[in-house]
C-alpha positions in Angstrom: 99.0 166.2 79.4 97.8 163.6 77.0 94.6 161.6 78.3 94.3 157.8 79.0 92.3 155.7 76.8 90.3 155.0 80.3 89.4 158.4 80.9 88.1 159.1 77.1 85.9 155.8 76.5 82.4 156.5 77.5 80.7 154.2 80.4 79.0 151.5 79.4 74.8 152.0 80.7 74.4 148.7 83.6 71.2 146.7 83.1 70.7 146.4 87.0 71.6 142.9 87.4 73.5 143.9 90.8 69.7 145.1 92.4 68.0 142.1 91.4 70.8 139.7 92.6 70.6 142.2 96.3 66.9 142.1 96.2 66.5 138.0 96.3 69.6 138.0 98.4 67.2 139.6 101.0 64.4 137.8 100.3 66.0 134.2 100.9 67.5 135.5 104.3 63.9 136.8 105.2 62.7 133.6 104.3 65.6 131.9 106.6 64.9 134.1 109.3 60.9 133.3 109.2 61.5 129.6 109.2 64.3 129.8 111.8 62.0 131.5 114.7 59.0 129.3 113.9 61.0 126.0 114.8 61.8 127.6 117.5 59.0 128.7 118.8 57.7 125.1 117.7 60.3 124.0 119.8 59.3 125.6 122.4 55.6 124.7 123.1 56.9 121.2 122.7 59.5 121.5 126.0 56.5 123.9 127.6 54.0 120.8 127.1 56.8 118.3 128.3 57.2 119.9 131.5 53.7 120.4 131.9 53.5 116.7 131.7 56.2 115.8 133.5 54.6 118.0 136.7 51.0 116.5 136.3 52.8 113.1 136.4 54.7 114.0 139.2 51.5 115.6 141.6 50.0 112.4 140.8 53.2 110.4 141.7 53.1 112.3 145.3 49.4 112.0 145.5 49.5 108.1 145.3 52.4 107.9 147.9 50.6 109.8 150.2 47.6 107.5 150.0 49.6 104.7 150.1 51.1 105.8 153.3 47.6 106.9 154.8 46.3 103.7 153.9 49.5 101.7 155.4 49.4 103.9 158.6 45.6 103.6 159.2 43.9 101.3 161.3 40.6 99.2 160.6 38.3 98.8 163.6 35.9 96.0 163.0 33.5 96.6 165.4 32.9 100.0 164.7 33.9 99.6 161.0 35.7 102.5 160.4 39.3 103.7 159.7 41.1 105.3 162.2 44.1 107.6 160.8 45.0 109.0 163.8 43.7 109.3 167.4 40.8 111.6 167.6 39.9 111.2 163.8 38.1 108.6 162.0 36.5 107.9 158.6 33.5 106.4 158.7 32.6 104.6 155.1 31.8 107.0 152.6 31.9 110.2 155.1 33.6 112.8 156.1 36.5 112.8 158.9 35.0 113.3 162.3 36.8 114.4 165.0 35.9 113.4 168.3 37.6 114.9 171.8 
């Protein structure tokens, strides 16, 4: 069986070209993946301090209604000069509420 001119030429010695192609091949997708969770993790304590916000705002928002509606529901009495809320309870300036019965 006469050989092939492929099976009798000797291989040729690689330089390693192929590793160091691999090697920054991984290095950029590291790089990708690095960057990739820290905007995300960016993006995330920006929609955590958003809603944090948006609550705040929104316990004040209730708090102010319900004054408004204490305010609008209470009665002044001049004589005595104190707010009375409901019967039984009044506010005297700068006190507490006192109940009477």
């Amino acid at each position: 069986m006469p050989r092939t001119l492929a099976f009798t030429q000797r291989p040729r010695r690689q330089k390693g070209v192929a590793l160091f192609v691999v090697i920054i091949f991984i290095m950029l997708s590291m790089l990708l993946a690095l960057w990739a969770s820290r905007t995300s993790l960016f993006n995330e304590m920006v929609v955590s301090n958003d809603a944090d916000y948006q609550r705040a705002f929104e316990a004040a928002q209730t708090l102010l209604q319900d004054a408004e509606l204490d305010i609008r529901s209470a009665d002044y009495d001049v004589a005595r000069m104190v707010w009375t809320a409901m019967p039984g309870v009044t506010y005297a300036a700068a006190s507490r509420p006192t109940v009477f019965r």
